[in-house]
N, C-alpha and C positions, 0 to 999 in steps of 0.2 A: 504494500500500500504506500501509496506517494507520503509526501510529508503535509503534511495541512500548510494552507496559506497563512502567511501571518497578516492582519486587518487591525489596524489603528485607528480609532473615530473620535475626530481633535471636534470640539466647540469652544465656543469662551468657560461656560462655566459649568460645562458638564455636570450640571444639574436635571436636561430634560433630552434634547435633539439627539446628542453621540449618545445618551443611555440609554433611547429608545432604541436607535442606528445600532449597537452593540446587544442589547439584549433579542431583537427582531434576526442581527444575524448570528448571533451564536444558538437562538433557536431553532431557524429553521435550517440552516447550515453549518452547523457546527462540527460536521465532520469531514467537511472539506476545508473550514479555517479555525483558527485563534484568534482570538475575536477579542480585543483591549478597547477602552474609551478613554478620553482625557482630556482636561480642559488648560487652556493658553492661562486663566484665571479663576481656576476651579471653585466654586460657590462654597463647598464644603457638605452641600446636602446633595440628594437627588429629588426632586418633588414629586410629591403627591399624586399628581396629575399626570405625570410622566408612567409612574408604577401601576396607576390604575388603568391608562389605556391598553397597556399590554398586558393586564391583567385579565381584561376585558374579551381580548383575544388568545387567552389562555399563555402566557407568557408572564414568568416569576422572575421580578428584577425589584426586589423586594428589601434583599442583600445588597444590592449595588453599592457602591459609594464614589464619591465623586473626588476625581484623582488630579493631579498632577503634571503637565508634559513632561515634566521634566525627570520625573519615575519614567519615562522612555527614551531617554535621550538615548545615544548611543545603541541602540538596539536596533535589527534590522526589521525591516517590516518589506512586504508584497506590497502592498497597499496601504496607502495613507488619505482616509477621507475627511474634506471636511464639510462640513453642514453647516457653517455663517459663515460670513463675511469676513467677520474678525477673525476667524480662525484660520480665515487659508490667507490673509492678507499678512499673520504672525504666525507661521507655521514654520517649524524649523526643520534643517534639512536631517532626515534619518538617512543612513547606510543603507546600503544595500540594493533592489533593485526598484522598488518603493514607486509606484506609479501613482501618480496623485490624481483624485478623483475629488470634485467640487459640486456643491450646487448648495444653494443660499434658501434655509425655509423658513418658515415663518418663527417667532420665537414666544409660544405658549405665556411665557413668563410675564411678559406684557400685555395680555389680558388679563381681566377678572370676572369671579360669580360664573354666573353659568357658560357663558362665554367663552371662558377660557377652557373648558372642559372640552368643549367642541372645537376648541383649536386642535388642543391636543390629539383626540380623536381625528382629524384631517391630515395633523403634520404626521400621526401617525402610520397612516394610511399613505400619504405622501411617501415615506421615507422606504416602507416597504414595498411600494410600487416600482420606487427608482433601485431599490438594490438587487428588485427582483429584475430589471432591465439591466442592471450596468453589471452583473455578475452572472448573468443567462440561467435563472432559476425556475421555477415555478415559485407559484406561491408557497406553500409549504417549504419549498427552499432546496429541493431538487433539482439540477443541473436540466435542462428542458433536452428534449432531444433534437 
């Protein structure tokens, strides 16, 4: 069996986007990669909002915590995504062969009340859309044929 991909998912404060981006793929793929998340300004929590959307879709990020870049420095990675702005705009270079994959979504944390439940639930939905395109999966996280 090949070696699994290594997959980094940078945000700012790796409180909501790269937790859901890391919990969505080490769920439905997790045995084609390794699956890390971290933030350029780590918040120090993971939110609420975050754990319950993938909660929602049977997905346990429960345990999560909100880390660091710098707990990966020097480490290689396959892949390095990021999911704000800020994050691919202060993203630092990792070794290795590290293809960097970008796209900017919405940021939960900036809503409130009911509102922001339904962001969540969309950037949710968003983020597992784009990773089931940008990594050729099915939904459940199968390699499509």
């Amino acid at each position: 069996m090949a070696p699994k991909e290594r997959v980094l998912v940078l945000c700012t404060g790796n409180s909501a986007r790269s937790q859901m981006a890391e919990g969505w793929l080490r769920a439905r793929a997790g045995d084609r990669f390794e699956v890390f998340s971290a933030g350029s300004r780590p918040s120090g929590r993971v939110l609420p909002g975050a754990i319950e959307a993938l909660a929602e879709i049977g997905i346990d990020i429960g345990a999560a915590r909100s880390k660091s870049v710098r707990e990966f420095l020097g480490q290689p990675f396959d892949h390095v995504i990021t999911v704000c702005d800020n994050a691919a705009e202060n993203c630092p270079v990792f070794p290795g062969p590290g293809k960097r994959h970008h796209r900017d979504f919405t940021d939960p944390a900036r809503y409130v009340g009911d509102e922001q439940m339904a962001v969540f639930r969309r950037v949710r939905d968003e983020i597992a859309a784009w990773l089931t395109e940008l990594f050729a999966l099915d939904m459940r996280g199968n390699p499509s044929a």
